[in-house]
C-alpha positions in Angstrom: 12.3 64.3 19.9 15.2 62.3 20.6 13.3 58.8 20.2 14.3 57.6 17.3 11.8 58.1 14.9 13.9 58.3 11.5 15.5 54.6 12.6 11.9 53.3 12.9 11.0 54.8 9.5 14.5 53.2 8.0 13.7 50.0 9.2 10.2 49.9 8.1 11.7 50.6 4.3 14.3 48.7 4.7 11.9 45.5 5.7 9.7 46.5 2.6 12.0 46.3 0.1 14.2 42.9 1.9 11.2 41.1 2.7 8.3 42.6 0.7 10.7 43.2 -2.4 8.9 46.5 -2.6 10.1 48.2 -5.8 8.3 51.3 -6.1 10.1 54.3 -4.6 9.5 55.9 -1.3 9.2 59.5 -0.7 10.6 61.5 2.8 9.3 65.2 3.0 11.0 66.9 5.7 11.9 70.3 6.8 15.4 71.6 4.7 17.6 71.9 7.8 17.0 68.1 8.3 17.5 67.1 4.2 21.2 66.0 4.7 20.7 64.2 7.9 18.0 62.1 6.7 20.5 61.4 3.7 23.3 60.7 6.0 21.1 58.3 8.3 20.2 56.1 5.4 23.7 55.9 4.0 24.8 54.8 7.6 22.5 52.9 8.6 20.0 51.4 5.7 22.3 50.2 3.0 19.3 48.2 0.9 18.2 51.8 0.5 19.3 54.3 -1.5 18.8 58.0 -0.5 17.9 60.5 -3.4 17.9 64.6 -2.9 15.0 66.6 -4.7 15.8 69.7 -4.0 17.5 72.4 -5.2 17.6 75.0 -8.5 18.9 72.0 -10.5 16.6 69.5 -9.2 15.7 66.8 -11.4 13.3 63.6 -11.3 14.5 60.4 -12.6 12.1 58.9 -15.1 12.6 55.5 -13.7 13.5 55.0 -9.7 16.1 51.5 -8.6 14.9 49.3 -6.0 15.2 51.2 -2.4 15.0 54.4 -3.8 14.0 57.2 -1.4 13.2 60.2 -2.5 14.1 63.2 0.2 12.7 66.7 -0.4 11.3 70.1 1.6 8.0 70.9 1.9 8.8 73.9 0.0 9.7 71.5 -3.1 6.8 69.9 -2.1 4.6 73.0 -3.0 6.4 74.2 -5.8 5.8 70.3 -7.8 3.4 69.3 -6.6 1.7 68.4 -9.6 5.4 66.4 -10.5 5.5 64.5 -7.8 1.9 63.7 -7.7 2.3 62.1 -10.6 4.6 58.9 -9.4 3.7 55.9 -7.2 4.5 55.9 -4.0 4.7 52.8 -1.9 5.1 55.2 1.4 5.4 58.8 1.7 6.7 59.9 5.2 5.8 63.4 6.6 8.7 64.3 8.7 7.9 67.1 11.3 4.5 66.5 10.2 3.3 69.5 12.1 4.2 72.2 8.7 1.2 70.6 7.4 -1.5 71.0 10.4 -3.2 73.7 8.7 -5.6 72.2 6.4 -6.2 75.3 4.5 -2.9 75.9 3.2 -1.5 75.4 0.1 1.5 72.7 1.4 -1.1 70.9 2.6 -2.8 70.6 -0.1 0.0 69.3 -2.3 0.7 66.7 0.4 -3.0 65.8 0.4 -2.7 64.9 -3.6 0.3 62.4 -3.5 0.0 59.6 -4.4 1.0 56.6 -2.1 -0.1 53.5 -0.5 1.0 54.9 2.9 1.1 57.8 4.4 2.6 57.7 7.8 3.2 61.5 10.0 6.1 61.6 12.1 6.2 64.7 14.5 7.2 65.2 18.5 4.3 67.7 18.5 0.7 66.8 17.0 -0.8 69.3 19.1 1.1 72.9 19.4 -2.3 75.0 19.9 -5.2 73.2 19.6 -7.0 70.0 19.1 -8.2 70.7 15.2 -4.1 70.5 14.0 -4.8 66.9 15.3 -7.7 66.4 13.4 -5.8 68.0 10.1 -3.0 65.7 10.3 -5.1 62.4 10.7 -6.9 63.6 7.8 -3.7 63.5 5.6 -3.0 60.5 6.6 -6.3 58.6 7.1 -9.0 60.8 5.5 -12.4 61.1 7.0 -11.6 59.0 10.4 -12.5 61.2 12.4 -15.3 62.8 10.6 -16.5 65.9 9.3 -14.5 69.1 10.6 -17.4 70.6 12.0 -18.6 67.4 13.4 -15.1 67.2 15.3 -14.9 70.9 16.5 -18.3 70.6 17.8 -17.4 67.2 20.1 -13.8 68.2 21.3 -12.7 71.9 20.8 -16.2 74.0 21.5 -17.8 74.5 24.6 -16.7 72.0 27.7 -14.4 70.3 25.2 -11.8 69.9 28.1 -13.8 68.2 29.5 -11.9 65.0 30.1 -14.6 62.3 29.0 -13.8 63.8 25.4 -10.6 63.8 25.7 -10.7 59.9 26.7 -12.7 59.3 24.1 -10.8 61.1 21.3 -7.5 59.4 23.3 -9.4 55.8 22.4 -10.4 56.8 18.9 -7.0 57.6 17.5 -5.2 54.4 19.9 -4.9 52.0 17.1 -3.4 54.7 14.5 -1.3 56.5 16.9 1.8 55.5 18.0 3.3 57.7 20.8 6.5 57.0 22.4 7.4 58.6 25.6 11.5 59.0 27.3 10.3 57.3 30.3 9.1 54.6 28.4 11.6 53.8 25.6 15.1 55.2 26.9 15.2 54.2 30.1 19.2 54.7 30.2 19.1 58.3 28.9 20.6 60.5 31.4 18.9 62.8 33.8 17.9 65.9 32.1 17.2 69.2 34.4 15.0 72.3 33.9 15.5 75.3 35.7 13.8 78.3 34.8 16.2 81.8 35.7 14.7 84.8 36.4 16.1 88.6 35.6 14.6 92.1 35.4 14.5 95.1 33.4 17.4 97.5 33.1 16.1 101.4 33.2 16.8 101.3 29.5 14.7 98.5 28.9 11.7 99.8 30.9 12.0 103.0 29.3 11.8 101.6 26.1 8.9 99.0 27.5 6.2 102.2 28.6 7.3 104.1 25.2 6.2 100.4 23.3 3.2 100.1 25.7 2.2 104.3 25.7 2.2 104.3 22.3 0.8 101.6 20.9 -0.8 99.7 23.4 -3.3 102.3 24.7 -5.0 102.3 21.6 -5.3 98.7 21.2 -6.4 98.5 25.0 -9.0 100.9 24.2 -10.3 98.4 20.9 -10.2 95.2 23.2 -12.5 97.3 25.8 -15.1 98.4 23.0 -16.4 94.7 23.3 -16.9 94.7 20.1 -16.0 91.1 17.6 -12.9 93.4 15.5 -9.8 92.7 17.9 -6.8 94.0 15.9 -4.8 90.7 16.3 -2.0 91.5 13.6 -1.2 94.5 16.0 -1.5 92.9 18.4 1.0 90.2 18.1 3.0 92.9 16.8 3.3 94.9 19.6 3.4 91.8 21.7 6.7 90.4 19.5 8.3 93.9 20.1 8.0 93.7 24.0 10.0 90.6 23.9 12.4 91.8 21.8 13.0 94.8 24.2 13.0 92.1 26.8 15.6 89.9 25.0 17.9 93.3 24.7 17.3 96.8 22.8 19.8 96.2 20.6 17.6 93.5 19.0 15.2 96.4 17.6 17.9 98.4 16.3 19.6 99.0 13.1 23.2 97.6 12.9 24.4 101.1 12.8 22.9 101.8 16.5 23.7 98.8 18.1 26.9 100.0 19.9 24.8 102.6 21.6 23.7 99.8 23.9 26.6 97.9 26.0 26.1 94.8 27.4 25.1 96.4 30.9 21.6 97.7 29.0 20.1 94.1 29.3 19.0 92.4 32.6 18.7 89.2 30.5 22.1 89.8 28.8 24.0 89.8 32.0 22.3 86.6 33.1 23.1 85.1 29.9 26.7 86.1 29.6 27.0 84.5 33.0 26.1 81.4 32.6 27.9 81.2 29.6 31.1 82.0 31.0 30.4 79.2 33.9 29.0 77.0 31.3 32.6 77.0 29.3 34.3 77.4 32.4 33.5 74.0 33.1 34.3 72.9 29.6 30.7 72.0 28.6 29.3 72.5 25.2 26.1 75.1 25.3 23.4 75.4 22.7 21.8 78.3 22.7 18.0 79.4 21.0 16.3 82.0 20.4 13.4 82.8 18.4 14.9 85.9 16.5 17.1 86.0 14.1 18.3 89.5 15.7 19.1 88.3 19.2 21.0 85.3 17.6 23.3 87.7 15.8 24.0 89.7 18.9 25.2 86.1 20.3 27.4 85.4 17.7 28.9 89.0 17.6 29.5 88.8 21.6 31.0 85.0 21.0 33.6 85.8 18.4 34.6 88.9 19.9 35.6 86.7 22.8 37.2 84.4 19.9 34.8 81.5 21.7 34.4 79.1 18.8 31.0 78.6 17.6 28.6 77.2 15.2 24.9 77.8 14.3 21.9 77.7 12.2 19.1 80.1 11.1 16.6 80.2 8.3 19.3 82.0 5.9 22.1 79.0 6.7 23.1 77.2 3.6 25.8 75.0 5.0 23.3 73.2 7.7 25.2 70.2 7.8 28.6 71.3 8.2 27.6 73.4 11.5 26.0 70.8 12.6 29.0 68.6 12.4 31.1 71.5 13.4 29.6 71.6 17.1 29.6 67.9 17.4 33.0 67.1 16.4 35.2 70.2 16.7 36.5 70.5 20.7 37.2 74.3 19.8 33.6 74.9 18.8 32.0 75.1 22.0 28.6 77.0 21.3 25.8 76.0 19.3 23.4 79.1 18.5 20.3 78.5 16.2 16.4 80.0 15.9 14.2 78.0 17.5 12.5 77.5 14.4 15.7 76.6 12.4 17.5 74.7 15.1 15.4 73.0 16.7 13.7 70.3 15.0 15.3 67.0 13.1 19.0 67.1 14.1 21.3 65.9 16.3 23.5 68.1 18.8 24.2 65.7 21.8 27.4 66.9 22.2 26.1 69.6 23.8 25.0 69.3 27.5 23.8 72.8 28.3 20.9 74.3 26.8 19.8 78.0 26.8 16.3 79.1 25.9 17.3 83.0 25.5 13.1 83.6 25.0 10.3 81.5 25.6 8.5 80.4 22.6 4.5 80.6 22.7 4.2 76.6 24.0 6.2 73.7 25.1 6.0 71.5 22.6 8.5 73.6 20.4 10.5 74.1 23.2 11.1 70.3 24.3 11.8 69.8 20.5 14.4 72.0 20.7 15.6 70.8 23.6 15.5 67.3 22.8 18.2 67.7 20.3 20.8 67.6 23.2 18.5 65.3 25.3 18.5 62.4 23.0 19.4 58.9 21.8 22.9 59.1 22.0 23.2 61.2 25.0 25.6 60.4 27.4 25.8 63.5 29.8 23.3 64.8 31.8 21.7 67.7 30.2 20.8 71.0 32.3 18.4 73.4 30.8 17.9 76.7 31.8 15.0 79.0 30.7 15.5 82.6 31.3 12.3 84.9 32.0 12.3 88.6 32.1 10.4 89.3 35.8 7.5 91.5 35.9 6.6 91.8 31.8 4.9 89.7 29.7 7.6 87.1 29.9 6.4 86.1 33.2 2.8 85.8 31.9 3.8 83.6 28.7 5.5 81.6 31.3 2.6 80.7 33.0 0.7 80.3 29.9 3.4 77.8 28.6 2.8 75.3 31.4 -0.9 75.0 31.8 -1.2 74.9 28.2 1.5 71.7 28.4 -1.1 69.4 30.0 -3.4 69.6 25.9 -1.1 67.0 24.2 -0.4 64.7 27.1 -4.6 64.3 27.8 -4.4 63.4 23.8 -2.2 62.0 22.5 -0.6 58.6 24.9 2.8 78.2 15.8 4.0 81.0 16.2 1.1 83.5 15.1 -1.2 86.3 15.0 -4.1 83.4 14.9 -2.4 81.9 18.4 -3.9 85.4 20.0 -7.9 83.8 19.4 -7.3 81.8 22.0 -6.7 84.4 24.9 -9.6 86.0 26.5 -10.0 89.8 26.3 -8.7 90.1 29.8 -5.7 88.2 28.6 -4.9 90.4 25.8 -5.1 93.0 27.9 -2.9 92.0 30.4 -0.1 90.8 27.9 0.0 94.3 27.1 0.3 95.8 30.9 2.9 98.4 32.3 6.1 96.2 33.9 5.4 96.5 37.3 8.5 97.4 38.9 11.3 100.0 37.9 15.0 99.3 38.4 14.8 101.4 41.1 12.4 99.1 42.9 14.7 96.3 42.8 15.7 95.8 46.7 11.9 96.5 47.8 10.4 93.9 45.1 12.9 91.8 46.5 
């Protein structure tokens, strides 16, 4: 998150092979957007080492591997060879963004489990995203059996009064000597001041219109399931319903086919007109803006709305080839002014500090993926202050995620000194239910919710 984490993993190769003439390879798995800057990092700034890309359709593994040899590849390529790359020596195998292997019963996981290396070491801003068994995953990857049986560990931390904050100490104590955790405060105490300011819109009439037909006709019969009391709560419709309430929020064009989207103009979203807004103040005063959303959809409306207003821009999703040259694009380009990526794409393992305004179009389901996102702008290198603004959709389940969001913020931090239909089995019936409420004003109540 902005710490420094890849330099500390460079210079901990770098020692092993100049003092420890280490001459086995190592091995960096890492999420594809960051491939090339791990690459480039090590070519800059580690030159006993020499980087090597696995990846690709013509991928190929050397039968023999020169001193300094780091091997960089994807957790995809990490599933698909697993069985390959199982078979060679490791001296250290790093787990970049260690959280895409928390969950202990997939298949990633797995192959990451059966490597073999002296060392494993996760590196990740977020252990905890949900809840406190993703810890307990990724300590097993790394140090297997530590903290005991899974059961054993659900039992004293996660069931019943396992807030309770004696456990928590305890667990906090237990992981201290295999942990290390590195806070802003506490290692860069030069970085510039970084503000959050959370901006609040409402719904047009088109968007509440389209908000009661979501809710009327889907979300009276799942309201009716949650009330039965019985243990079969239709998650997966759930979440679904849920994902298309804050798409409506974000703007209706976002659940329409290309062919419909003109039918909606830019006066159809509250959230829009905020947006565009502080955009236009944003450039006005010559800053650089990064922008994330969570879908794909809303991120092409931005782009469409940015290059009919011939605003240079860059950007990464999940379909971006080219990662590296958008990246560069935004940081080095003084025509390329906005940076607009999916959250889940954009916003872990790279560098955009030239960028000192920060846009969360939608909230994501907890903080810890927001920060990371933001702390591609507020980072090491940094030498603006960086203003964040959060926009929230008054009234709608926006405003309730919101809240959610920051007293869920408070797991890691007693801990450690995704985005999913299993998420929902944390929320209480009454939760549920109210995620999936009526907004509770109409544009025409705007001056007397005031």
């Amino acid at each position: 998150m902005g710490l420094g984490k890849t330099h500390q993993v460079m210079g901990l190769m770098a020692w092993l092979v100049s003092a420890k003439k280490e001459n086995r390879p190592f091995l960096v798995v890492c999420p594809t957007t960051v491939i090339s800057h791990w690459e480039r990092k090590i070519r800059e700034h580690a030159h006993v080492l020499c980087p090597k890309v696995y990846h690709g359709i013509d991928r190929e593994l050397e039968a023999t591997f020169s001193m300094g040899a780091v091997l960089i590849t994807s957790y995809g390529i990490l599933l698909r060879d697993a069985d390959r790359l199982a078979k060679i020596g490791f001296s250290l195998a790093i787990f970049d963004e260690a959280q895409y292997v928390k969950n202990p019963e997939a298949k990633t996981y797995e192959a990451a489990a059966i490597l073999n290396a002296d060392i494993k070491i996760g590196v990740t801003g977020t252990p905890v995203e949900n809840r406190l068994g993703e810890l307990k995953a990724l300590m097993d990857l790394v140090l297997t059996g530590y903290l005991g049986s899974s059961d054993g560990f659900a039992d004293q931390y996660e069931r019943g009064d396992a807030g309770e904050r004696g456990r928590r100490e305890a667990l906090r104590r237990l992981i201290r000597p295999f942990a290390l955790r590195r806070t802003k405060s506490a290692v860069l105490t030069e970085l510039p001041e970084k503000i959050e300011d959370i901006r609040y819109c409402r719904l047009t009439d088109t968007q509440v219109k389209l908000y009661r037909q979501a809710i009327s006709g889907r979300g009276v019969s799942l309201i009716r399931a949650i009330e039965k009391g019985d243990d079969k709560i239709p998650y997966l419709h759930i979440f679904a319903l849920l994902t298309l309430l804050k798409q409506i929020c974000n703007h209706p064009a976002s659940i329409s086919s290309d062919a419909e989207q003109d039918i909606y103009g830019p006066e159809a979203s509250g959230k829009w007109q905020l947006f565009t807004e502080l955009l236009e103040t944003c450039l006005e005063s010559d800053l650089k803006i990064v922008v994330y959303s969570q879908f794909v959809s809303m991120i092409e409306i931005i782009r469409a709305h940015l290059g009919k207003n011939n605003i240079g821009f860059a950007g990464i999703t999940g379909q971006t080839r080219l990662r590296a040259r958008e990246i560069d694009r935004f940081n080095n380009d003084p025509e390329c002014r906005v940076f607009a990526g999916s959250l889940k794409a954009g916003g872990t393992g790279i560098d955009l500090t030239a960028g000192s305004v920060v846009i969360h179009y939608d909230r994501w389901w907890n903080a810890a993926r927001e920060d990371q996102a933001t702390d591609r702008v507020h980072r090491l290198g940094q030498t603006r202050g960086v203003q964040v603004f959060k926009l929230v959709t008054e009234g709608t389940l926006e405003e309730k995620i919101s809240a959610m969001i920051a007293r869920k913020k408070t797991l890691m931090a007693d801990v450690i000194v995704e985005n999913d239909p299993g998420l929902l089995k944390s929320f209480t019936r009454d939760d549920l239910i109210d995620l999936m409420a009526m907004p509770i004003y109409a544009q025409g109540d705007r001056e007397s919710a005031a």
